[in-house]
ZALO-366110 format. One record per atom (N, C-alpha, C, O, CB): x, y, z. Coordinates in steps of 0.2 Angstrom, whole numbers, plus 2048, in hexadecimal, padded with zeros to 3 digits. Glycine has a CB too. Layout:
XYZ ...
This chain:
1F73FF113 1F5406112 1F540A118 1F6410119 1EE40610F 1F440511C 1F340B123 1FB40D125 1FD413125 1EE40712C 1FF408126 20740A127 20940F123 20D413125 20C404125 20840F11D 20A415116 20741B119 20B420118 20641310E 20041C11B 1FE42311D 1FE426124 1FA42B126 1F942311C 204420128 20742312C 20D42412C 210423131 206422131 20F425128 217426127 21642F126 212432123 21B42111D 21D43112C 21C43812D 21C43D127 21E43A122 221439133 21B444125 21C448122 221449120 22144811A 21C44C123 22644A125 22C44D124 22E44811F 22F449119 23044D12A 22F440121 23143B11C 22F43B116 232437112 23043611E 22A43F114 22543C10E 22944310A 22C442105 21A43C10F 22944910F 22B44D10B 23245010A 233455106 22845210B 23844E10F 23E44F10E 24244F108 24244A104 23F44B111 245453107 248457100 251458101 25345D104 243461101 254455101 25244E0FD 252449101 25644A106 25744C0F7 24F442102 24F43D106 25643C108 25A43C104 24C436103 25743C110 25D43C113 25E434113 264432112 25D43F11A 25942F115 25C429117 256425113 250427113 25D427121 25A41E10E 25541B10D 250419112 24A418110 257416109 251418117 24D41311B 24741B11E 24341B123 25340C123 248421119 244425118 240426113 23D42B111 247429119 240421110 23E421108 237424109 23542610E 23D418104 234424101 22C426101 227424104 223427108 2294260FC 22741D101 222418104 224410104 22140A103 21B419100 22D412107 22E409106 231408103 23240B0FE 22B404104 236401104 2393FE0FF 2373F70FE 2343F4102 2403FF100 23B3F40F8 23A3EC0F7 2423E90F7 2473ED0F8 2353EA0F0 2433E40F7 24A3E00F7 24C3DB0F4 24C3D70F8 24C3DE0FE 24E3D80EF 24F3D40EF 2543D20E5 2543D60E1 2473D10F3 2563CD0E5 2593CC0DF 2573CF0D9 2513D10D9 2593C70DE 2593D00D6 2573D20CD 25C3CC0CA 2623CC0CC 25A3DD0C9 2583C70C6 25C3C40C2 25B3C30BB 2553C50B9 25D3BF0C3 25F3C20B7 25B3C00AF 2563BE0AE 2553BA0B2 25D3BC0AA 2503BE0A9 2483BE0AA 2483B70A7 24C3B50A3 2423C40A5 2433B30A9 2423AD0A5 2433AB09F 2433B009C 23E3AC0A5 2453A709B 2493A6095 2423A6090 2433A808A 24E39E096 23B3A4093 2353A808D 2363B008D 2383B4088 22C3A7090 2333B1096 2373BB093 2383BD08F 2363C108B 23C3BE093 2403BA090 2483BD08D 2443BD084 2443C1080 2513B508F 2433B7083 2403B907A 23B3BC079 23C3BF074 23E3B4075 2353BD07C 2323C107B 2323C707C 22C3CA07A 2303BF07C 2373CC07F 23A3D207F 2403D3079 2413D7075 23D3D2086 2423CF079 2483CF072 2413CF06C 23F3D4069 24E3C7072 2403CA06B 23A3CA065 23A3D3066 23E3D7063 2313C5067 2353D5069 2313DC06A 2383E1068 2383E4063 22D3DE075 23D3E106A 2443E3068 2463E3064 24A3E7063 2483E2069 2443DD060 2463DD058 2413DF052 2423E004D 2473D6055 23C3DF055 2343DE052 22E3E6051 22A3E904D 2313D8059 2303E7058 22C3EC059 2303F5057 2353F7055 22B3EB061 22C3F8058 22E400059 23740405E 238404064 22640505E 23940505B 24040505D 23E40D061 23D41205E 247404056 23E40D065 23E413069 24241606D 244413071 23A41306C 24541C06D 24D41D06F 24C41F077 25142007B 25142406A 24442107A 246421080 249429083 24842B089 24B41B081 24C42C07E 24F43207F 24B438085 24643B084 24E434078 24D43908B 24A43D090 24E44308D 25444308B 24B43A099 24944808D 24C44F08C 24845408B 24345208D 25144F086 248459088 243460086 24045D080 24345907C 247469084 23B45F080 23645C079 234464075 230468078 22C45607C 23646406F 23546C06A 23046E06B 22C46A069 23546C064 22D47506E 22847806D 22747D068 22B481066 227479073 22047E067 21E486063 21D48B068 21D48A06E 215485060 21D48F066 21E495068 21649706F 21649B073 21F49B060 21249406E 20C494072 20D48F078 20B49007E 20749306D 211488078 21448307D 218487082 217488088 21947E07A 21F48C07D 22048E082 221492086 22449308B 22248E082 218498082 21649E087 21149A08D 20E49E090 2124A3083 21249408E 20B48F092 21048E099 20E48C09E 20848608D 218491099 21C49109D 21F48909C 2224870A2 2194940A4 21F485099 22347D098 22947E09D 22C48309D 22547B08F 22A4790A1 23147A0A6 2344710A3 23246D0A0 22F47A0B2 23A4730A7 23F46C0A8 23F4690AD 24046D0B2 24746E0A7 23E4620B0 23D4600B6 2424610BA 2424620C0 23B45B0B7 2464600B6 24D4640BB 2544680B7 2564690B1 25145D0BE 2564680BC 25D46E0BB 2604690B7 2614630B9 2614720C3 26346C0B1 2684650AC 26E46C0AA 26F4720AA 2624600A0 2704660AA 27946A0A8 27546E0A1 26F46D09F 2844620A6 27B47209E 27B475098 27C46F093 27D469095 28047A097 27A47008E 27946A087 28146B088 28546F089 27446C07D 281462085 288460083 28D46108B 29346208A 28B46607C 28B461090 28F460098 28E45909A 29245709E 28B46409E 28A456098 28844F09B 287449095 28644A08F 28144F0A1 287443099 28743D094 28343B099 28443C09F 28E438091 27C436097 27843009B 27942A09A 277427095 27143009B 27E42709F 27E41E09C 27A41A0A2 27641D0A6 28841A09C 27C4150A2 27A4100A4 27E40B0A9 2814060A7 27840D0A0 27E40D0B0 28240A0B5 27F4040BA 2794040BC 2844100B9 2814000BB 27F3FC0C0 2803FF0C7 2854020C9 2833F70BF 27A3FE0CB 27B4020D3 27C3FC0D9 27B3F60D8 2744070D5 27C3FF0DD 27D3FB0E2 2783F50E3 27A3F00E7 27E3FF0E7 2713F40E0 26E3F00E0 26F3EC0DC 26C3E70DD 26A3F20E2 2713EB0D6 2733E70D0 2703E90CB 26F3E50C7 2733E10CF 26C3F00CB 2663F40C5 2693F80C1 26C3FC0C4 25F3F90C9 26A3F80BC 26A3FD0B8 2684060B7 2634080B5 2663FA0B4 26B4080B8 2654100B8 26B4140B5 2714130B4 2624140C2 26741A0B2 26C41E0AF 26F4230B2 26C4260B7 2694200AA 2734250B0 27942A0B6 27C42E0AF 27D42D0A9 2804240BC 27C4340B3 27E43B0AD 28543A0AE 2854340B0 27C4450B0 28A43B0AD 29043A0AB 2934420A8 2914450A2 2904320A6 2984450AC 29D44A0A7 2A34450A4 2A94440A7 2A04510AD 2A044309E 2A7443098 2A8444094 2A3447090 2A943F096 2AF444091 2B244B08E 2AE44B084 2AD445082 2BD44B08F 2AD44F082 2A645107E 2AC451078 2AF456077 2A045A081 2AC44B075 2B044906F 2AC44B067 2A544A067 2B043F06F 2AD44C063 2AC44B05D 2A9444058 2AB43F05A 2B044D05C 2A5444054 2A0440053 29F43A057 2A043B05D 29F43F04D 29F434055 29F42F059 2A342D061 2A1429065 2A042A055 2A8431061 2AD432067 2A843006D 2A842B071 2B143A068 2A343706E 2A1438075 29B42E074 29A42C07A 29A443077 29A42B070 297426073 29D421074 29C41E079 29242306E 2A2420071 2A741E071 2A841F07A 2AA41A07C 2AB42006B 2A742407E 2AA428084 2A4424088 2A442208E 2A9432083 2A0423085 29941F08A 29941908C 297417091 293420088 29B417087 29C40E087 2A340F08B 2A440C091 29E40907F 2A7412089 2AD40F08F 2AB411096 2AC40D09A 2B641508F 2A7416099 2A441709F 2A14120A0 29F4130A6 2A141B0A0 29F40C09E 29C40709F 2A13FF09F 29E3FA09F 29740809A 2A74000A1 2AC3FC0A0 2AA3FC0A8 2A84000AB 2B33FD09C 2AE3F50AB 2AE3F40B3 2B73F50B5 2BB3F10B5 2AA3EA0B5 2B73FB0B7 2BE3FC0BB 2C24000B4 2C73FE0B4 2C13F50BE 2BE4040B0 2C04060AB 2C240E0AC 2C24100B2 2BC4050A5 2C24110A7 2C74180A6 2C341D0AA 2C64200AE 2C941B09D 2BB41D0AA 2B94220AC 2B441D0B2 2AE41D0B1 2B64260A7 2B741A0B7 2B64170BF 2B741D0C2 2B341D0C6 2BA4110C2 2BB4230C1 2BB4280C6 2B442D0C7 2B142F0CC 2C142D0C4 2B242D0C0 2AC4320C0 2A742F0C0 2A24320BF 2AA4370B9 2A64280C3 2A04250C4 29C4270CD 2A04290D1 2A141E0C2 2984270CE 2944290D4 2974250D9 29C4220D7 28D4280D4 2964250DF 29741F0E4 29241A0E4 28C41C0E5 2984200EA 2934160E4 28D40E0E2 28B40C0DB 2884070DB 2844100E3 28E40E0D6 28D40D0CF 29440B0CC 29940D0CE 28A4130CC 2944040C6 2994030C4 2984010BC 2923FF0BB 29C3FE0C9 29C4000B7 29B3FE0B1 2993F60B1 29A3F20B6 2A24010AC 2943F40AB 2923F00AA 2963EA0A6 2943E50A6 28E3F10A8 29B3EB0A2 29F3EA09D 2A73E609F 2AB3E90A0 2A03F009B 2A73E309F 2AC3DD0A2 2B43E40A2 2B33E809E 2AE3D309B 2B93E30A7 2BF3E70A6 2C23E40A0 2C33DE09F 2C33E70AC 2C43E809D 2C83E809A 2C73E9091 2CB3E908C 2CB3E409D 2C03EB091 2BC3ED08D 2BD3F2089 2BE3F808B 2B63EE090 2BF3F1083 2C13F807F 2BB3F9079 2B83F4077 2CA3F807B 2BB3FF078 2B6400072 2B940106C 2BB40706B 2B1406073 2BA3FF068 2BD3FE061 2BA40405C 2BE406057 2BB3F605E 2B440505C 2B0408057 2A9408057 2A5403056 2B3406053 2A740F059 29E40E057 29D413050 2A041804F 29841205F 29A41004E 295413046 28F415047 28D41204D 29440C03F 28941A044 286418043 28341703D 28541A038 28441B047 27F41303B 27C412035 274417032 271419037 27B40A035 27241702B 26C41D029 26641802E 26341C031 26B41D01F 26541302E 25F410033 26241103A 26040D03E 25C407032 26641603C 265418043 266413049 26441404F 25F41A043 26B40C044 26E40804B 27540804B 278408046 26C40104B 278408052 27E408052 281402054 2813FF05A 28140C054 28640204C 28A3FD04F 2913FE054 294403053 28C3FA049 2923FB058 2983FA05E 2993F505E 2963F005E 2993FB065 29F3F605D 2A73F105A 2AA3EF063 2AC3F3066 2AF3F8055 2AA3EB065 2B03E906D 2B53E606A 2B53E3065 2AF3E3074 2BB3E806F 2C13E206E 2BD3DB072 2B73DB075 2CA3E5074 2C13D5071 2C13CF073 2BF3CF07C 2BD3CA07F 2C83CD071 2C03D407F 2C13D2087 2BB3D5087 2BB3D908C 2C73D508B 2B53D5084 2AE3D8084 2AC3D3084 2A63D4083 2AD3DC07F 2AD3CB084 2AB3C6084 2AB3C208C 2A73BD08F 2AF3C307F 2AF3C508F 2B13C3095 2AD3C509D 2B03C60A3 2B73C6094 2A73C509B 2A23C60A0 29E3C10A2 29E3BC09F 29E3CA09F 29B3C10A8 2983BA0AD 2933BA0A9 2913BF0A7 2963BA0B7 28E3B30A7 2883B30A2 2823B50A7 27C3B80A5 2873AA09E 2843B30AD 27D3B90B0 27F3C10B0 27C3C50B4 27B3B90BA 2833C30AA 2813C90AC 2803CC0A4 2813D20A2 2863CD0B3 27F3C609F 27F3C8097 2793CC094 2793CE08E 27F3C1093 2723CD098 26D3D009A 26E3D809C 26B3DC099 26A3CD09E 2713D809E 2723DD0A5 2783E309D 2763E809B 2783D70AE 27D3DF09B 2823E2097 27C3E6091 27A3EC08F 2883DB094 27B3DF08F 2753E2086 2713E808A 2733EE087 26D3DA081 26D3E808E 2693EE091 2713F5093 2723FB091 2643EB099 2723F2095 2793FA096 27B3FD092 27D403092 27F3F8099 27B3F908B 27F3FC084 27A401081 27C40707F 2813F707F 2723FC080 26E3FE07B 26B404081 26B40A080 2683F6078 269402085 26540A088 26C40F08A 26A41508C 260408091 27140E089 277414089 277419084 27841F084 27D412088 27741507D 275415078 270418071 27141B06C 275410079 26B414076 263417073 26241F077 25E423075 25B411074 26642007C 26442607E 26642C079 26243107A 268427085 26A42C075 26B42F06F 265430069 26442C065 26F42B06E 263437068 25C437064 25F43705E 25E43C05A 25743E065 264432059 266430054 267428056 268424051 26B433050 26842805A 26941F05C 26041B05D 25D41E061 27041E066 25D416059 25A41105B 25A40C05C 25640905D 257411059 25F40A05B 26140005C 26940005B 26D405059 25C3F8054 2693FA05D 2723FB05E 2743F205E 2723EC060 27440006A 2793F305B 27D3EB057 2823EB058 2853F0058 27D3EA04F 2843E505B 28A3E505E 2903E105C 28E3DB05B 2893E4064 2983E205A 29A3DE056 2A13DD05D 2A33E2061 29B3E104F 2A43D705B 2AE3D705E 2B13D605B 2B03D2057 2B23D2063 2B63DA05A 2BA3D8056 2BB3D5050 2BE3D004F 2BC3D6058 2B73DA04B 2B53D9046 2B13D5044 2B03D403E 2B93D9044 2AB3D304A 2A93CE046 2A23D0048 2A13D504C 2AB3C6048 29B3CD044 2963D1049 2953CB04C 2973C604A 28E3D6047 2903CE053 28D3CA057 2863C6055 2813CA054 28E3CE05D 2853C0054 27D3BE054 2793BC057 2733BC057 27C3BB051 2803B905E 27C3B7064 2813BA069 2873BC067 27B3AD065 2803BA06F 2863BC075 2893B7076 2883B2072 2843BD07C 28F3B7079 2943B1078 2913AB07D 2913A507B 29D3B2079 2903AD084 2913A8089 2883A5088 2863A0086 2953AC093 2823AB089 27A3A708A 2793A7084 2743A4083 2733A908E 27B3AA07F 2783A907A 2723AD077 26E3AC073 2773A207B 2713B107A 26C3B8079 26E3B9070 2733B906D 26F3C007F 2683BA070 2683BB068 26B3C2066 26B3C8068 2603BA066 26C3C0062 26D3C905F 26C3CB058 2703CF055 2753CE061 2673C6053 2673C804C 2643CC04C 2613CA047 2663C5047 2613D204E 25E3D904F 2613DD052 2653DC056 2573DA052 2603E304F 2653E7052 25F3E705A 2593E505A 2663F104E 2653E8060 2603EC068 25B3F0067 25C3F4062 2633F006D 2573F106B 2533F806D 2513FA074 2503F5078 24C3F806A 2503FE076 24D3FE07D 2463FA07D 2433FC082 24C40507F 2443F607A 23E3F2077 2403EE07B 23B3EA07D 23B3F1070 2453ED07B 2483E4082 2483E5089 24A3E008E 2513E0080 2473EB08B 2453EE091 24B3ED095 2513EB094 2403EB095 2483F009B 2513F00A0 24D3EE0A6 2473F00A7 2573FA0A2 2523EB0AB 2503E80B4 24A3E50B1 2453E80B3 24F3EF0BC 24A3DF0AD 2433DC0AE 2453D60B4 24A3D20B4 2403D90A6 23F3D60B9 2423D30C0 2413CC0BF 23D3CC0BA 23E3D60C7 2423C60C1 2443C00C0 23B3BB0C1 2393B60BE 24B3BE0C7 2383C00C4 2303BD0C5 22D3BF0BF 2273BE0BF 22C3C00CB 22F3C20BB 22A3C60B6 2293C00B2 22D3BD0AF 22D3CC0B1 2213BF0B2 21C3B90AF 21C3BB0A7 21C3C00A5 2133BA0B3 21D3B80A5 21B3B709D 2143B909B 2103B409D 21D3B009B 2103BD097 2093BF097 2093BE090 20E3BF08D 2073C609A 2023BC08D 2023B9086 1FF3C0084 1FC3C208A 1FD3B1085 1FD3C5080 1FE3CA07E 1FF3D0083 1FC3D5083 1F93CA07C 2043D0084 2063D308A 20A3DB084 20C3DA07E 20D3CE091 20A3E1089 2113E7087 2173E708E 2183E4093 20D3F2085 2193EB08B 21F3ED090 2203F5093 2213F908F 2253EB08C 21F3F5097 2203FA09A 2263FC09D 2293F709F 21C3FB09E 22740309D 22D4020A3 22D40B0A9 22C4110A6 23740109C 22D4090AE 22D40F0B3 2314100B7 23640C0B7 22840E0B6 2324170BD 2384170BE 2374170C4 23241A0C6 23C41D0BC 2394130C9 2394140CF 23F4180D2 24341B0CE 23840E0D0 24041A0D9 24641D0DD 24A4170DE 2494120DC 2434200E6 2504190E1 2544160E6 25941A0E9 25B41F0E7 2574110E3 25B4180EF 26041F0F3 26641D0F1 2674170F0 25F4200FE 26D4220F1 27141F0F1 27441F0F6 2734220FB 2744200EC 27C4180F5 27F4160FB 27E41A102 27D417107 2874150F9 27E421102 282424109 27842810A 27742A110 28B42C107 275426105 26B426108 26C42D106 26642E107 268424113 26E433104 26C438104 26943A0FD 26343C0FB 27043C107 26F4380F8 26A4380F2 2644330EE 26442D0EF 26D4390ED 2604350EB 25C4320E7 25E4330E1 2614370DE 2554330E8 25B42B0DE 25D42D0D6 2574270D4 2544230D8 26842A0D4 2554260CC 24F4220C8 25141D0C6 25541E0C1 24C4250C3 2504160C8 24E4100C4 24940E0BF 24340D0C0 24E40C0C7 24C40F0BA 24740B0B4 2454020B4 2493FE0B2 24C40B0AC 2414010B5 2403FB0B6 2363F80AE 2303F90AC 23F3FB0C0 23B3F40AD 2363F20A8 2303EC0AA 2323E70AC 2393EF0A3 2283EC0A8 2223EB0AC 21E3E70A4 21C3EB09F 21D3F40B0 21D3E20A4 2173DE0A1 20F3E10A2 20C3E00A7 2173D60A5 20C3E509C 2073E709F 2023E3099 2033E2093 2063EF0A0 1FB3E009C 1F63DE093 1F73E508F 1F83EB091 1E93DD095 1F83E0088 1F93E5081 1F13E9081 1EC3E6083 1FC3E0078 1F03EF07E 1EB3EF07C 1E73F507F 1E33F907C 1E83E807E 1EC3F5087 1E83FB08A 1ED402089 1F2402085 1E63FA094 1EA40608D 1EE40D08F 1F640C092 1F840C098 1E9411095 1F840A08C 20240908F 20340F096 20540E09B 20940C085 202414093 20441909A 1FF41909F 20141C0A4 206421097 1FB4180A0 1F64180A7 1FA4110AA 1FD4110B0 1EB4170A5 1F940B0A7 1FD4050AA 2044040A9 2063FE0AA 1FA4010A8 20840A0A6 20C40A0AC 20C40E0B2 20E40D0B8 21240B0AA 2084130B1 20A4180B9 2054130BE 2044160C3 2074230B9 20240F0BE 1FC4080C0 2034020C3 2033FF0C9 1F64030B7 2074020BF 20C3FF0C3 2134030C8 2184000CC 20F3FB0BE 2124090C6 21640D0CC 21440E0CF 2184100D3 2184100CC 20D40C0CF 20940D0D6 2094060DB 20A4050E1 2014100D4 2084000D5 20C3FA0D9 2123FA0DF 2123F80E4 20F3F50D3 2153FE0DB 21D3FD0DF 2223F80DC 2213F60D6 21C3FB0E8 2273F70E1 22D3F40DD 2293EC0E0 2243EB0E4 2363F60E1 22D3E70DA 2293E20DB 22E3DB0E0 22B3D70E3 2253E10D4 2353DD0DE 23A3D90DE 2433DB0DC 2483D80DC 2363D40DA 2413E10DB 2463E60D8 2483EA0E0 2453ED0E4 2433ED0D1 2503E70E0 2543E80E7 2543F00E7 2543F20E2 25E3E50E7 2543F40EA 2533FA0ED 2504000EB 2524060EA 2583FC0EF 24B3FC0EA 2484010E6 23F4020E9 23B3FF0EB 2483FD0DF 23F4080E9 23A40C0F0 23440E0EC 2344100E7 23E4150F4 22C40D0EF 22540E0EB 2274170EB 22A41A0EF 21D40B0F0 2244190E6 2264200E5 2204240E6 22042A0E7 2284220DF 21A41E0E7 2144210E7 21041D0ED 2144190F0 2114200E1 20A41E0F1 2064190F4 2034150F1 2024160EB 20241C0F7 2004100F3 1FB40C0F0 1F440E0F1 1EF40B0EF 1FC4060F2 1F44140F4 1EC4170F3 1EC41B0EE 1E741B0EA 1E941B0FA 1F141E0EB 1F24210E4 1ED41E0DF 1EE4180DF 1F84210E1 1E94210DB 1E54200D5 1E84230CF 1EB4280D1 1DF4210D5 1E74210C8 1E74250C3 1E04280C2 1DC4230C3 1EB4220BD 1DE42C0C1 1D742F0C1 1DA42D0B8 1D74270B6 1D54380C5 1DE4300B6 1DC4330AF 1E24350AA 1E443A0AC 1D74380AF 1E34320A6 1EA4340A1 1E743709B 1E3433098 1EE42E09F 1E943D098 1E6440092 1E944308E 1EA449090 1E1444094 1EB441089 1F3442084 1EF44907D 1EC448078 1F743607D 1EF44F081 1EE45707E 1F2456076 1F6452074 1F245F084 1EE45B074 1EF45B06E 1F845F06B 1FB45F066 1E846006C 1F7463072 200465073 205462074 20B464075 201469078 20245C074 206457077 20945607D 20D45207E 20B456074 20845A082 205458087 20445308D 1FE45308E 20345A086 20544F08F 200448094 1FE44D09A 20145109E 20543F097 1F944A09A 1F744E0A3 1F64490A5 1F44450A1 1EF4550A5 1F64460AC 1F64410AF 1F24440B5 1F44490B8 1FD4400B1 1ED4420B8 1E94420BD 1E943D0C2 1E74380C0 1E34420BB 1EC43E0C9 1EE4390CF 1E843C0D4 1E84420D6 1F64390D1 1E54370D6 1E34390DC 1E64370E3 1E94310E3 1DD4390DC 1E64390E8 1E94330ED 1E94390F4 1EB43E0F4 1F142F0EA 1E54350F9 1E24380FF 1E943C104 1E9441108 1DD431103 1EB439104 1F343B106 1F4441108 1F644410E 1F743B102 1F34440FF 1F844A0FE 1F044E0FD 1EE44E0F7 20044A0F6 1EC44F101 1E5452100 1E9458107 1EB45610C 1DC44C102 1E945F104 1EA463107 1F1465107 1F346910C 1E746210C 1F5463102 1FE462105 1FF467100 1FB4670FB 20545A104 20546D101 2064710FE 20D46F0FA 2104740F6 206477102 2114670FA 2134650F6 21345F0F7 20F45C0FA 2164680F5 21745C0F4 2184550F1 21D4520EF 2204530EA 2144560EC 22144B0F3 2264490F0 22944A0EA 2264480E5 2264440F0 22E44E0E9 23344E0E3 2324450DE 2314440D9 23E4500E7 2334430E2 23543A0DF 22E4390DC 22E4380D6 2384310E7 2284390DE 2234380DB 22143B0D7 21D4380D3 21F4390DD 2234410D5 2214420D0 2244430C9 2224440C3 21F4460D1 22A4420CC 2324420C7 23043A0C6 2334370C2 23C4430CC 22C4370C8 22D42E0C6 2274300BF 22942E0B9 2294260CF 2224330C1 21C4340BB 21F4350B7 2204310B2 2164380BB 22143D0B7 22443F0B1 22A43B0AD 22B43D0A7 2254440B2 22E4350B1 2324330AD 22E42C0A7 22E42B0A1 2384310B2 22B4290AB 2254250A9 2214250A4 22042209F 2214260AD 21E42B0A6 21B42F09F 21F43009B 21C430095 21843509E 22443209A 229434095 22C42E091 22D42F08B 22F438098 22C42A094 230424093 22B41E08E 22D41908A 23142109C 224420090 22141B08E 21C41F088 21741D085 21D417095 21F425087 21A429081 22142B07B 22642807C 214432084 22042F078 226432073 22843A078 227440076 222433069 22A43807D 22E43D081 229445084 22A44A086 23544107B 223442084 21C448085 21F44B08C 222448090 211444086 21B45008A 21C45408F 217452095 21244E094 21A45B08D 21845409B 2124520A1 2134570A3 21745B0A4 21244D0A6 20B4560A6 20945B0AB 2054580B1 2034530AE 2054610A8 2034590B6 2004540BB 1FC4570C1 1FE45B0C5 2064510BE 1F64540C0 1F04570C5 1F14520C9 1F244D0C7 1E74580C4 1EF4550D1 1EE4500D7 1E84540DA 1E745A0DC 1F544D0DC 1E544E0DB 1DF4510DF 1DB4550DC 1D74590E0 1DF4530E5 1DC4550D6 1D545C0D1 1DA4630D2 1D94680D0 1C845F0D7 1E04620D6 1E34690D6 1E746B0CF 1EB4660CD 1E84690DE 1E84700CC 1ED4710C7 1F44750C8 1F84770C3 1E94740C2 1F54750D0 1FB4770D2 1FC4710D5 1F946F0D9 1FC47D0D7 20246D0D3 2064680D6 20D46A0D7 21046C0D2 2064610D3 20F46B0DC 21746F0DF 21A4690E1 2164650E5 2184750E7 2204670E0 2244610E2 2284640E7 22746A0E9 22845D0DC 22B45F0EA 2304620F0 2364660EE 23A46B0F0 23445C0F5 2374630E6 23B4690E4 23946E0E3 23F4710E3 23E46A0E0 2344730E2 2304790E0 22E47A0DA 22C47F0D8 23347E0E1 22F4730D7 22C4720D0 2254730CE 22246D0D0 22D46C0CE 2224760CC 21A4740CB 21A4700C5 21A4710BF 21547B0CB 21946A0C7 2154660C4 2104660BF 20F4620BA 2134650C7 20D4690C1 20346B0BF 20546F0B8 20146F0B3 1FD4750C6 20D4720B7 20E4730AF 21246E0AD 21546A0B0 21347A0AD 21046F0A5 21446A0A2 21D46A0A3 22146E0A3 21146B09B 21D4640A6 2264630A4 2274610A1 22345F09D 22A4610A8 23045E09F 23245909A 23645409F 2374570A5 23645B093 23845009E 23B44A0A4 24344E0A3 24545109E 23A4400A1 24844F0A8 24C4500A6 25244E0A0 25244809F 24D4500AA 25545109D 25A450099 25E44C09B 260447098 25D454096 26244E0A1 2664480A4 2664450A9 26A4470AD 26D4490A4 2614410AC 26043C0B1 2654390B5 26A4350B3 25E4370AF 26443B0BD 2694370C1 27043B0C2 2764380C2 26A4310BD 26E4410C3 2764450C2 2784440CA 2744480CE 2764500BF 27E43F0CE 27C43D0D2 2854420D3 28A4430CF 2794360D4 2844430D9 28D4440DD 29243E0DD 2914380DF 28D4470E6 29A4400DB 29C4390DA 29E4390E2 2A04340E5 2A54370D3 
């Protein structure tokens, strides 16, 4: 704790972080592999089993009194219909979602347009960022996506959709289904080749007689213990990209006991930090507390943080508070946040965002320069 609270100003508040090895408070290093083979079913169960939730980050509809309360966007988002959010692999082998300009097809097309962005060395490798690449073996074609009245879609591959290393058959089903479910008519997603459907994956054998959900989580890290009434959480942490100047948000999925406050214990684990997830930076200190999470009748969450640090600062890491708000959004049905630190009800981020009103997480996450 004492090294964290001397880490200089400038570093803490640099807009935007120039060099990772300028991060917030740190990084961790090390493998992400496929989760234990108990995990692995007990995430699929919860994926077959549980509440299909689409995860959707975006503006949440207000009444006309919400939006005389001044409601903001955490960030500047292209105009509707400019961007697509898929699911790329980054230079650390994680998953995160990245905004994507492609071209805005008629009905099923533009998903049809997202999965090919997700091919490795495919049609749209040019518009991808630097450090990010498709998850999907080359030579991957999309035959056909449907959606059906229960709100899953099916996707059809050619044959060469089979043709991926079996460490990475985890890594694929999350890339599709959270691409996918980002879609507020898409909840689970079924997958077929060549006319046939799929019941298991071909090479591990991953199940698939349920449709997916984001209920099977994403970047679950290779240590994650098996917990006998456990939920699942999932939070965002930072990471810089290749050339250190931008930042962009990893989702990473957390075993919390069933039973409590799902959203206090996740922002309890973003306050943990990364635990084993390659480049991926604490967004917060570990002297941070949650005082208090309190889900308003406006729907609303206000989030109360205290943390000795930022006692007297006229603002506050962009990444911290963009990490809550995605967090919260993530782990409630898309609520709005708003966020006290230290009993103050102005929180200014380094973007000039105040905080202290309610926001909504952005619409399109990760709008990085190619």
């Amino acid at each position: 704790m004492k090294h964290i609270r001397g880490v200089s100003a400038a570093c803490l508040l640099a807009v935007p972080i120039m060099l990772s090895g300028c991060s917030l408070f740190g990084s961790e290093s090390a493998a992400v592999d496929p989760p234990p083979g108990e995990v692995e079913a007990q995430m699929l169960q919860v994926s077959g089993e549980g509440t299909l939730d689409t995860g959707v980050l975006g503006p949440v509809s207000l009444d006309e009194s919400d939006l005389a309360a001044g409601v903001k966007d955490a960030a500047v988002s292209a105009a509707a219909g400019e961007r697509t959010t898929v699911y790329l692999e980054d230079q650390h082998g994680l998953l995160a979602p990245v905004s994507l300009a492609l071209p805005q097809g008629e009905g099923t097309a533009m998903l049809e347009d997202s999965l090919t962005a997700l091919v490795s060395k495919g049609a749209y490798k040019s518009v991808l960022p630097e450090g990010f690449q498709g998850v999907l073996p080359a030579g991957t074609e999309v035959n056909n996506v449907s959606i059906g009245q229960d709100k899953v879609a099916i996707v059809e591959f050619n044959s060469a959709f089979n043709d991926y290393a079996p460490a990475d058959e985890r890594k694929i089903l999350e890339a599709v289904t959270w691409t996918l479910t980002g879609q507020e008519d898409i909840q689970g997603v079924q997958l077929w080749v060549d006319g046939k459907k799929l019941t298991e994956m071909p090479l591990q054998g991953t199940p698939l007689d349920r449709p997916l959900s984001r209920a099977m989580g994403i970047n679950l890290p290779k240590q994650s213990a098996l917990m006998m009434n456990s939920s699942a959480v999932t939070v965002y942490f930072s990471a810089a990209s290749p050339d250190g100047i931008h930042q962009y948000y990893v989702p990473v999925t957390r075993f919390v006991p069933a039973g409590g406050d799902s959203v206090k214990a996740a922002l309890n684990e973003l306050i943990a930090g990364p635990q084993s997830e390659n480049g991926l930076e604490m967004v917060m200190t570990q002297g941070t507390v949650v005082d208090s999470v309190e889900a308003g009748q406006n729907g609303v969450v206000t989030v109360s943080l205290k943390d000795e640090m930022f006692e007297g600062s006229t603002s506050v890491p962009e990444e911290m508070l963009e990490s809550v708000v995605l967090t919260v959004a993530q782990n409630t049905d898309d609520a709005l946040v708003q966020i006290r630190l230290n009993g103050k009800e102005t929180v200014t981020g380094t973007n000039n965002i105040d905080y202290g009103q309610p926001v909504s997480a952005p619409e399109y996450v990760n709008e990085l320069p190619l």
